[in-house]
N, C-alpha and C positions, 0 to 999 in steps of 0.2 A: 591074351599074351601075358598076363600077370604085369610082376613090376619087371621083368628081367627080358627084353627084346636083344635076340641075337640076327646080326645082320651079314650078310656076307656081301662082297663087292668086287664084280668082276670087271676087269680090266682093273690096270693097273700102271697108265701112264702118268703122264703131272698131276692131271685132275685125278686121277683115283690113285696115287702116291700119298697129296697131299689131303683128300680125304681121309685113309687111310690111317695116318697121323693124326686128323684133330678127333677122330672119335675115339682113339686110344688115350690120347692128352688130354680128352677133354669129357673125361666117364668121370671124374670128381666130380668136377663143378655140375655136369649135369644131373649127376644123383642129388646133388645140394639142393641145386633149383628147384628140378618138376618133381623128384623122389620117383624116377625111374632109372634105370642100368641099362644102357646101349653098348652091349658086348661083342666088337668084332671078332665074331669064330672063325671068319676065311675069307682068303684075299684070294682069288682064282688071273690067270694069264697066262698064256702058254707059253713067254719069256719073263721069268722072274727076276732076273736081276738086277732093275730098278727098284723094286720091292727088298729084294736084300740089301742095297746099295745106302740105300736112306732110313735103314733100321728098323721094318716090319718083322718082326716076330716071326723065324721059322716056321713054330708049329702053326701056323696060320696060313701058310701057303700052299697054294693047291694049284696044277696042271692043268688037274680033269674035273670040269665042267658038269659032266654028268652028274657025278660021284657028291659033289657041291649042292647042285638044283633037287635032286631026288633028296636031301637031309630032310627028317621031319624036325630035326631041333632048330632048322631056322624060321626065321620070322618073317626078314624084310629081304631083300636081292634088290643094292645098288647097279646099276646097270651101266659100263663107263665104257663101252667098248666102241661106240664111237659109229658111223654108219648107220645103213637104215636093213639090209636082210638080215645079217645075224644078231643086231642086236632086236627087231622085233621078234623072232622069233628064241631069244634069252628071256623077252618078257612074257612072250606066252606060253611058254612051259611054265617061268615060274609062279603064274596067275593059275596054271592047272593044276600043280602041285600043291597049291593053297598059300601062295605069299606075297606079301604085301611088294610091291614094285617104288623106288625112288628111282628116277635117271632124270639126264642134264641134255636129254637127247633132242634138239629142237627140230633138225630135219623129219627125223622117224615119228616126230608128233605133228610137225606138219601135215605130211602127207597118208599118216596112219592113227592119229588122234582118236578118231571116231570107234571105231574098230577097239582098239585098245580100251579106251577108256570105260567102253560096253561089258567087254570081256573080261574087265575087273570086276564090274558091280555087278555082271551075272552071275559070279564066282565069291560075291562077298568078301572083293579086297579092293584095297587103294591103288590108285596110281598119282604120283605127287612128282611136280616136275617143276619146284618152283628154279630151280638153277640154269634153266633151258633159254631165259631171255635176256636176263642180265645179268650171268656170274652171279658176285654176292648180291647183286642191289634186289632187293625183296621186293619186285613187278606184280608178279602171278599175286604174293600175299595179298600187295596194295589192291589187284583188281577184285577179287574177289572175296575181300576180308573189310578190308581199310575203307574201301570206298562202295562197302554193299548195298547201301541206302542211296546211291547216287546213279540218275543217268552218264553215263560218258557219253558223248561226241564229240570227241577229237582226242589222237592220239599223235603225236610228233616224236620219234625216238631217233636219238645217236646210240645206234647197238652196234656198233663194230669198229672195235678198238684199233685194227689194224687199219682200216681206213681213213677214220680219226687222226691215229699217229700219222699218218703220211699228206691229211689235208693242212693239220698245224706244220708240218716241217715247211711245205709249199708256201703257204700262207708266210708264217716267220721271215725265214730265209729267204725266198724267192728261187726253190729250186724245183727242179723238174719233176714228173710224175716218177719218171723213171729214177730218178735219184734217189728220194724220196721210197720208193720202193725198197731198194738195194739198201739203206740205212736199216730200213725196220727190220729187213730178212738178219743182218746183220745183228742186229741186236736183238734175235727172235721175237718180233712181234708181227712177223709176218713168215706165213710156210713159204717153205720152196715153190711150192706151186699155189699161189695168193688166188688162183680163181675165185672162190668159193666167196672170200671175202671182198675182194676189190671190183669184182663183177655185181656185187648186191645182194648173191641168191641166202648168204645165213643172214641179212636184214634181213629179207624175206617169208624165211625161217621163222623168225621171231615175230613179227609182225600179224603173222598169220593166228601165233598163239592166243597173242594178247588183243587182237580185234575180235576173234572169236568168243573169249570172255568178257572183253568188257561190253560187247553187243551185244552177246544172248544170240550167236548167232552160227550156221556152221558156214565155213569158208574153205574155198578150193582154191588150193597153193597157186595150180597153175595156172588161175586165170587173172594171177595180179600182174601187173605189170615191172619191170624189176629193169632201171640202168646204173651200172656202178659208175667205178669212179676212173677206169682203165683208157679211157679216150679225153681226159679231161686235159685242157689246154693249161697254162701257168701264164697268158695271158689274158684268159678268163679269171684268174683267181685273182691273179692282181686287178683288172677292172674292178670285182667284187668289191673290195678294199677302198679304190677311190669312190665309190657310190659307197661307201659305206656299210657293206655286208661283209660275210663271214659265208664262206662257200663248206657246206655240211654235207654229208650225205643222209641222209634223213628217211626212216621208214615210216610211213604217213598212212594213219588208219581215221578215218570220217563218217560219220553217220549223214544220210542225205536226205531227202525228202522220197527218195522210190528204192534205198536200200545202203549202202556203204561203200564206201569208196578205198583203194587202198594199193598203193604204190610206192616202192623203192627209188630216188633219186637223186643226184645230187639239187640241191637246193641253195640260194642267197636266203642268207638269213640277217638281219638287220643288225649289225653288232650291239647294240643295247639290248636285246631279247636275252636272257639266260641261257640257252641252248648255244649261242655265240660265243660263251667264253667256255665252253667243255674243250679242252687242249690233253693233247696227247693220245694215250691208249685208253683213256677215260672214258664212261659211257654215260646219256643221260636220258631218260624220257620224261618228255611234259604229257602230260593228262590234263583236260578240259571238262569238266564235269560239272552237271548242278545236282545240289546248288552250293558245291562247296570252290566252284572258280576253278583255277590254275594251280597245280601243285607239280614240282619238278622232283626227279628220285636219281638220284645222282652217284656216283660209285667205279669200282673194279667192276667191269662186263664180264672179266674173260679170267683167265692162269689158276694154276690151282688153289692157291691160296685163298682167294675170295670165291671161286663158285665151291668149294669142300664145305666155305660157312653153310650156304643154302640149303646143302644135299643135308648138312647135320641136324640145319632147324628144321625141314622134311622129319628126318629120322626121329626126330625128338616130337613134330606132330600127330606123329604115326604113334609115337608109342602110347604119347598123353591121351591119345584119342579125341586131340586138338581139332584134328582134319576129318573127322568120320562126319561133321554134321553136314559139312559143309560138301565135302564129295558126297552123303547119298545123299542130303535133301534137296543141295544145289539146281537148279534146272538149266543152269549155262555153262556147263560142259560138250566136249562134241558131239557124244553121244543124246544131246536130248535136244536138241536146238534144231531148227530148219535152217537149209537151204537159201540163203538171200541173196538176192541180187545185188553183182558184183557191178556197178560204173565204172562201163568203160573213160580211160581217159581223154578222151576225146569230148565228154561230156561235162567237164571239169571244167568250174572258171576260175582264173588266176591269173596273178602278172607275170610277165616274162620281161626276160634280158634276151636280147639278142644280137650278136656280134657276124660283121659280116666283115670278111677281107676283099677289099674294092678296088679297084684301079682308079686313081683318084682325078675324074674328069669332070667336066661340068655336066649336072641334070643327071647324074647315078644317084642321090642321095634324095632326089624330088621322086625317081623312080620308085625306091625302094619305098617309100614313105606311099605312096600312090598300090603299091601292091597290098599294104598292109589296109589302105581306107577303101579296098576294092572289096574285102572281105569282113569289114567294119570292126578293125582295130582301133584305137585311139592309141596316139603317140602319147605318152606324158613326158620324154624327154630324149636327148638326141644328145651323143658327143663324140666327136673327135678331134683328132690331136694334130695342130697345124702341120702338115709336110714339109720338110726344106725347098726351097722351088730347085726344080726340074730332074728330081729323083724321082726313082721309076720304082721304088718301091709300094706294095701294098697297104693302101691305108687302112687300118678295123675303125669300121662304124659300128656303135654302141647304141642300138636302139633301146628303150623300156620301157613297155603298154602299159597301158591300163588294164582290169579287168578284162580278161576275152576269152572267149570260145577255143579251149584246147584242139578242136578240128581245127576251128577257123585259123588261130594263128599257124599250125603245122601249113596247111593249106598257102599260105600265105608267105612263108619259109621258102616252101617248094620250089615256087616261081622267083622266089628273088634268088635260090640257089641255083636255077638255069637261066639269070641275067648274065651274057658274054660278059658284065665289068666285071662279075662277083667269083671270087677266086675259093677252091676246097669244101663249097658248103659254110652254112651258117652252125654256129653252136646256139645252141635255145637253151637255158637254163632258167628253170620256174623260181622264182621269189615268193616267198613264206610269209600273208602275213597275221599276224596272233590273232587268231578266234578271239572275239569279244564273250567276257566271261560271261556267265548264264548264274544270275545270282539272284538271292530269294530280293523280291521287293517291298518293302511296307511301309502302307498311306499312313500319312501323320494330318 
């Protein structure tokens, strides 16, 4: 490619506006630093006038996509269109035509990683996705750059900022799912249509990426299990609170003893843990690795502003030829990794909280406790909150195990959920607690 890489970048919404912008703004200082030229020749989108709108250069704008992908003077095709049919197949044209691929696309790497990432190195180009899990926070660098000397097992991530925002409003304030919701739409931090996020599945997304590299291993999306945050009570979050946690939703990647574990859900987190004070649209993932311990990566997840950083330090990999060692000699990409087995959660041990709405009589609370030692729970503690006498409201009992058998306790749920005192079902929310670090030891 010489020193001069011309890159085109199609789509052309926030993220690829404000890409758009810092590699124009930002062709100085990059020539200064690595003594290469990152020259956007074409912004493609089939509505340009957010592009015209925030000042992209005329002659740089293009309709037609063909006319783009077939140039032999480009080098690299930013990929921003979002989706997983057309934009897979924007990246393999432009892997056929001979050019190097950046995108921010974590679903379409999810479920098509493998595939792609093949189809690059058969063809002798890159695919570089560091922007696809955390915005700007540099994840993909740290796993397979930062920490390449290091086993990881365990990964804990707050990756979704809209969730985030709406669990600290809850949290803060003491206001509803639903309210909480309606604030962030309001304040765009949440779409019109929040599934995608407040269901779990772009933790998922992401989860899927970074367990794959930091295991060496290939993983199928859909046999993680994934609950968002769309059912969650504001009576649970406040318990949280008096027990002393921080109610997160957390994408949780684990190495096990017969393969990896790995699941989206909300979670209690201890409020002294770092992961507990992440507020807002903020994102953070801790990493457990030996033998360098606990190291947390903290940042903007999401907006254009901080993932355009990512896609540029990509751009700027690609050119220095930063990233060639590491994508071909690499062995823990999708394409070269096996198949491991995925732990179902059922086979997970961990502590839970669990909340039951109860008609408040004598010997419902010996019951319940009796359903949980039938299937060998251990209580570690029990609260509720005196009733006024002879209100006939429902009382929430706040049970919390010990270590147990993710069957056993669901199991165990079940039956105290078809007790006639037990009113709506129980909420079960899993409690987080910190992998003990795995650090070098030496005899003195």
């Amino acid at each position: 490619m010489g020193k001069t890489v011309n890159v085109a970048l199609i789509g052309c919404g926030t993220v690829g506006g404000a890409t758009a912008l810092h590699i124009i703004r930002s062709a100085t200082l990059i020539r200064q630093r690595y003594g290469v030229e990152i020259s956007l020749v074409a912004v493609v989108d089939r509505e340009l006038a957010h592009a015209r709108a925030i000042g992209v250069p005329e002659e740089i704008l293009f309709s037609d996509l063909d006319s783009v992908l077939t140039r032999s003077d480009i080098d690299v095709i930013v990929e921003l269109v979002g989706g997983i049919a057309v934009a897979r197949e924007i990246i393999q044209r432009a892997v056929a035509s001979g050019k190097h691929v950046v995108t921010a696309n974590k679903a379409l790497l999810a479920h098509h990683g493998h595939d792609l990432c093949a189809m690059a190195r058969e063809a002798g180009r890159m695919l570089a996705f560091e922007a696809s899990c955390g915005g700007g926070i540099p994840l993909i660098r740290a796993l397979y750059d930062g920490l390449a000397g290091n086993r990881v097992d365990a990964i804990y991530g707050i990756v979704n900022g809209t969730c985030n925002y709406i669990l600290t409003e809850m949290i803060r304030r003491s206001i509803s799912y639903d309210e909480a919701l309606g604030e962030a739409q309001a304040h765009g931090l949440a779409e019109a249509d929040p599934t995608l996020d407040v269901g779990g599945h772009d933790s998922a997304h992401k989860i899927a990426l970074m367990a794959a590299l930091a295991f060496g291993v290939r993983v199928e999306y859909d046999e993680i299990p994934v609950e968002g945050i769309d059912a969650l009570d504001l009576l649970d979050v406040s318990w949280a609170t008096r027990l002393g946690y921080v109610v997160k939703l957390l994408a949780i990647a684990e190495r096990t003893a017969s393969g990896v574990a790995l699941r989206v859900r909300p979670c209690f987190v201890h409020d002294d843990h770092p992961l507990a004070w992440v507020g807002g649209p903020f994102n953070a993932v801790s990493v457990y690795s030996y033998p360098t311990g606990h190291t947390m990566y903290y940042g903007r997840g999401a907006g254009g502003s901080a993932t355009s950083g990512a896609i540029v330090a990509d751009l700027i990999a690609i050119a220095t030829k930063a990233y060639e060692p590491y994508f071909v000699g690499g062995r823990f990409w999708p394409d070269r990794t096996e198949p491991v087995e995925q732990n179902a959660p059922g086979t997970i041990y961990g502590r839970y909280y669990v909340r039951a709405l109860v008609q408040d009589r004598p010997g419902v609370l010996a019951e319940i406790a009796n359903r949980f030692a039938e299937h060998d729970i251990s209580i570690a503690s029990v609260h509720q909150d005196e009733m006024p006498e002879h209100e006939e409201k429902l009382a929430p009992v706040i049970v919390v195990t010990h270590a147990a058998l993710e069957d056993s306790l669901r199991s165990a749920v079940t039956e105290i959920d078809a007790m006639p005192q037990v009113s709506g079902g129980c909420a079960v929310i899993a409690i987080i607690d910190e992998p003990a670090e795995q650090l070098i030891e030496y005899q003195t």
